[in-house]
C-alpha positions as CSV (number, residue, x, y, z in Angstrom):
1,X,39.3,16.1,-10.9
2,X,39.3,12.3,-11.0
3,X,43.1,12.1,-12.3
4,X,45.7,12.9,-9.4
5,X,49.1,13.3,-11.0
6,X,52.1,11.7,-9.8
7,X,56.0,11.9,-11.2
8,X,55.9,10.6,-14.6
9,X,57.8,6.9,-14.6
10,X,61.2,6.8,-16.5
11,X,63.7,3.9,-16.8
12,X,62.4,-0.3,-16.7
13,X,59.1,0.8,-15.2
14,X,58.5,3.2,-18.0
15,X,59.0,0.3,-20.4
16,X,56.9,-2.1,-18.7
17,X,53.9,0.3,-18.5
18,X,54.5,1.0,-21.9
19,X,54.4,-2.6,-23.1
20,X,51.2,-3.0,-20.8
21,X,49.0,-0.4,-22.2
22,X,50.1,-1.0,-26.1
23,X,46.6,-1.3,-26.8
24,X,45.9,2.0,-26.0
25,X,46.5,5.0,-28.1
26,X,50.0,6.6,-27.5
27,X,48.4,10.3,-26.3
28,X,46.8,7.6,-23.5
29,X,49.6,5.9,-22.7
30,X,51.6,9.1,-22.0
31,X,48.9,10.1,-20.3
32,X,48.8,6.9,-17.6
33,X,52.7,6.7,-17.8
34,X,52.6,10.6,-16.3
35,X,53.4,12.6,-18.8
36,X,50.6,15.2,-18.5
37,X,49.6,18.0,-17.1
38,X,46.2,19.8,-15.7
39,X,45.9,23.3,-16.8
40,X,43.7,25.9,-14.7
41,X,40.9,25.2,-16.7
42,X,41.0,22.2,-15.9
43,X,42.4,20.6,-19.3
44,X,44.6,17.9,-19.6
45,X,47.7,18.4,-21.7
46,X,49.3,15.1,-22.4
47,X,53.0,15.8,-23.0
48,X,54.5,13.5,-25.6
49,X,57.8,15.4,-26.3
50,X,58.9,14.3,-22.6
51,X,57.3,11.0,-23.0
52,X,59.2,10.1,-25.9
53,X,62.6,11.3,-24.8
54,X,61.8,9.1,-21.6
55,X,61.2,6.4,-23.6
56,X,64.4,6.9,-25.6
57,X,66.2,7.3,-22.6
58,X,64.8,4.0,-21.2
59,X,66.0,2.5,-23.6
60,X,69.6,3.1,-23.0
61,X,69.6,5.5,-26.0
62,X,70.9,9.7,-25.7
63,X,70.1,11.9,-28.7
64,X,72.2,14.6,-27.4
65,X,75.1,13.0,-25.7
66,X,76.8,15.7,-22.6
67,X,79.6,13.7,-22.9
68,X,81.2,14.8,-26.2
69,X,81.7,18.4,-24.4
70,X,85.1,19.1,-23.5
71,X,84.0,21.5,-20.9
72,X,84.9,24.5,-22.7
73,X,81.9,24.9,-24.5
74,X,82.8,23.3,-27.5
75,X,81.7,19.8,-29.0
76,X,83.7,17.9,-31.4
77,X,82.7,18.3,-35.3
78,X,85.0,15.8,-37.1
79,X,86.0,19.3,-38.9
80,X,89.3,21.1,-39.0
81,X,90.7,24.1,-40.7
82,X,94.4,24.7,-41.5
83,X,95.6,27.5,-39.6
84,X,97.8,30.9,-40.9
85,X,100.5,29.3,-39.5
86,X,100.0,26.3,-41.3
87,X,99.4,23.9,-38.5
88,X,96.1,21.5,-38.2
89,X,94.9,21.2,-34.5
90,X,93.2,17.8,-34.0
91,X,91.2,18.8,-30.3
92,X,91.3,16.9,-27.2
93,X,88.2,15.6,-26.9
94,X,89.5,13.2,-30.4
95,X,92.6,12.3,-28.4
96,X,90.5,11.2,-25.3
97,X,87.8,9.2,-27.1
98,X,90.9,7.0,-28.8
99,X,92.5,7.1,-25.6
100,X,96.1,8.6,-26.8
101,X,98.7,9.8,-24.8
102,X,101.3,12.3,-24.7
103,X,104.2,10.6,-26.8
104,X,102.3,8.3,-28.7
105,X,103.4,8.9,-32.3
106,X,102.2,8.6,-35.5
107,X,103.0,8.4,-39.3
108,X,102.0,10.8,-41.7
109,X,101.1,9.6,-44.8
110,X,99.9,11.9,-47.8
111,X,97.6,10.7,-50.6
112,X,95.8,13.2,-53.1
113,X,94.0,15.7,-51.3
114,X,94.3,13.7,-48.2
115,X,96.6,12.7,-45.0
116,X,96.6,9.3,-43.1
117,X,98.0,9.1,-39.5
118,X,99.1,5.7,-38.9
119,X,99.5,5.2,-35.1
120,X,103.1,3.4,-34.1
121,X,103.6,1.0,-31.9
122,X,105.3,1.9,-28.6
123,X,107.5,-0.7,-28.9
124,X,108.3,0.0,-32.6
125,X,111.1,2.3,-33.5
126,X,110.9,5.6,-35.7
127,X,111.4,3.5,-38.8
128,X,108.6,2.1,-41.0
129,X,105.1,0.8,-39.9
130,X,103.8,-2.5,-41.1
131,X,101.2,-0.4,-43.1
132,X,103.6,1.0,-45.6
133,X,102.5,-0.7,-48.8
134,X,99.7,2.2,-49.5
């Protein structure tokens, strides 16, 4: 076997293999970046799947993010229902992202078939926001 396999490259020197051999043919490339493997038989299987997410990856980009878990097994939706007792739960993994705290408050404003909250000031009392004219 004339190829000996070694750990597939990731990260800037992924990239700069990539942009070396972009006269090859991308089933090549993956193939001299790594991302292959030898069956018994003696086959090579070029594995693009991994070579593309590595390339993704290299280039600062996630297409499934592990940080929008809140570590209870659910991930955000921008989705809500109202509950029987009447109450909408906005989760803590929206709270965190906008990086609220417990106290700050907001003001509920309805429209037709939809609610606005308008974040207050700290400093500003319980009286109107500077965003009233809707």
């Amino acid at each position: 076997m004339a190829d000996t396999q070694t750990a597939p490259l990731t990260g800037k020197a992924l990239l700069q293999k990539v942009k070396e051999l972009s006269h090859l043919p991308r089933r090549e490339t993956a193939k001299r970046c790594g991302y292959y493997t030898v069956t018994k038989n003696d086959q090579t299987r070029v594995k693009l799947t991994d070579f593309y997410h590595a390339l993704i990856a290299a280039q600062g980009l996630s297409l499934d993010p592990e940080g929008t878990k809140d570590g209870r097994g659910r991930e955000p939706t921008y989705r809500v229902s109202v509950h029987k007792n009447g109450q909408i739960v906005i989760g803590a993994a929206y709270t965190q992202s906008m990086g609220l705290k417990t106290g700050d408050e907001f003001e509920i404003k309805l429209g037709y078939k939809h609610i606005r909250l308008v974040q207050l000031d700290s400093n500003e009392s319980s009286g109107t926001s500077a965003d009233e004219e809707d």
